[in-house]
N, C-alpha and C positions, 0 to 999 in steps of 0.2 A: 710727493708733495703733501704736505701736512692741510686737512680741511680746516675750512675757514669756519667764524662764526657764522657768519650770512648763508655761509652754503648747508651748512645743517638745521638751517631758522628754514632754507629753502626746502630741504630733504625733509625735515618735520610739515610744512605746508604742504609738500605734495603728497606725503603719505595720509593726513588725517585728517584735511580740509577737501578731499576728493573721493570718491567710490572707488574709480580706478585708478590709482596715485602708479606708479613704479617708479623707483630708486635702484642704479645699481652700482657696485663696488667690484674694486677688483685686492685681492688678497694674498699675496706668494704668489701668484697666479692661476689661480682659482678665481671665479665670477659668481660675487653675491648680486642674487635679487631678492629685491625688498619688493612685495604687490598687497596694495590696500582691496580686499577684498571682504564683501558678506560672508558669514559664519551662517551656519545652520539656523540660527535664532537668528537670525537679520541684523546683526551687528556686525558694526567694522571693525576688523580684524587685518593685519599686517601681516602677511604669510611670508619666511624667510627661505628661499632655495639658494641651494648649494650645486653650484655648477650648473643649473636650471633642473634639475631633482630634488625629492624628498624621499626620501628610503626610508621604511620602518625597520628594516634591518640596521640601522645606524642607532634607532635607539636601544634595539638589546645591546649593541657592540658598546655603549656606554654605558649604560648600566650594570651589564653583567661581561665583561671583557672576556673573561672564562671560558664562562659556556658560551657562547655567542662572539668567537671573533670573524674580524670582518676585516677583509683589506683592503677597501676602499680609503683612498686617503681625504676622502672629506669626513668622517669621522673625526679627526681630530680638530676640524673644523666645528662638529657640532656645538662643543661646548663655551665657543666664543660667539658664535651668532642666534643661538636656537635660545629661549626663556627658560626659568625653569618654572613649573608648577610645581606646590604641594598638594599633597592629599594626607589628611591624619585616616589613620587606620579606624579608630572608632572617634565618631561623630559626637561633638557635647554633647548632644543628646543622649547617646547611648552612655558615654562616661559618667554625665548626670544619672542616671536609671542604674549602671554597675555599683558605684560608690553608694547609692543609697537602700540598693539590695543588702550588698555583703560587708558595707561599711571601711572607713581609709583604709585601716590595716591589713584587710582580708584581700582589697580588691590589688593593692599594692603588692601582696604576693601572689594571688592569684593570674592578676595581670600586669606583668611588670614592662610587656611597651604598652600598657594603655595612654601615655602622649604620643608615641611615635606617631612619624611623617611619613611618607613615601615619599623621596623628590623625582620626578620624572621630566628631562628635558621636552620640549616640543617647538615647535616650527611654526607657527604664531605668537605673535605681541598681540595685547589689548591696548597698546597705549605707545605712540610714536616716540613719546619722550622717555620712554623708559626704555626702548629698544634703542633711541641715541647713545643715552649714558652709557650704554652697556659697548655698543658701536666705537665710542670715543675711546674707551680704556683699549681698543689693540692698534696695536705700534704698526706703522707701515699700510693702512688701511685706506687706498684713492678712492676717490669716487669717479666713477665714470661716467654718466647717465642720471640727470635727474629727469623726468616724467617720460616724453619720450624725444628730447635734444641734448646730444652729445655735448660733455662740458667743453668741448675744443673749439664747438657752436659758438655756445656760451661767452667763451672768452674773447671769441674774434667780434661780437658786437660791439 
């Protein structure tokens, strides 16, 4: 059964208008949870578990499939429900201070990823609505549980 709009207005309320918010979904049969949780810096932060786990093993098996396989089958999970973050390799700071050492052309051969990115999956959201949008785009994706009453609750009220 396809979510509603009201039910993801509700899944956004519980995730980012609460400290302890949880949402959970189910997937092929697999069990996403969604937990509003403080981050190290005291912000709230949306942590996403995959079958009620987070493996850092799951992020090399996505990154680097190669060297690092994994056969856990929430892996191919990750890259539908985990963010990605970027990180650029050198800092405009540092890009400013290269280019005005060695100049465009020198620093252009010298350094030719000096824009590159790193993208690195991870298993927090900053922002409930961005972790929807992303939510919304896969096919076949119920909810089960918004905060802590079953939508089966839910429906019989």
């Amino acid at each position: 059964m396809a979510i509603t709009k009201a039910q993801w207005e509700a899944v956004r309320a519980e995730l980012w208008d609460s400290f302890s918010g949880s949402v959970e979904f189910v997937y092929q049969g697999h069990r996403i949870s969604c937990q509003a949780r403080l981050d190290h810096k005291r912000k709230l932060v949306i942590r996403v578990y995959l079958n009620g786990t987070i493996k850092g093993a799951w992020l090399l098996a996505v990154r680097e499939p190669e060297k690092h396989p994994c056969s856990d089958p929430e892996v191919a999970l990750v890259p539908l429900f985990w963010s990605v973050k970027r990180s650029a390799l050198y800092s405009r700071k540092e890009q400013e201070r290269l280019t005005k050492g060695f100049g465009k052309r020198q620093v252009k051969r010298l350094f030719p990823n000096l824009d590159a990115a790193v993208e690195m999956p991870t298993d927090t959201w900053g922002s409930a609505t961005r972790m929807i949008a992303q939510f919304k785009r896969v096919e076949g994706l119920e909810l089960v549980r918004i905060g802590y009453r079953n939508m089966a609750e839910v429906a019989g009220e």
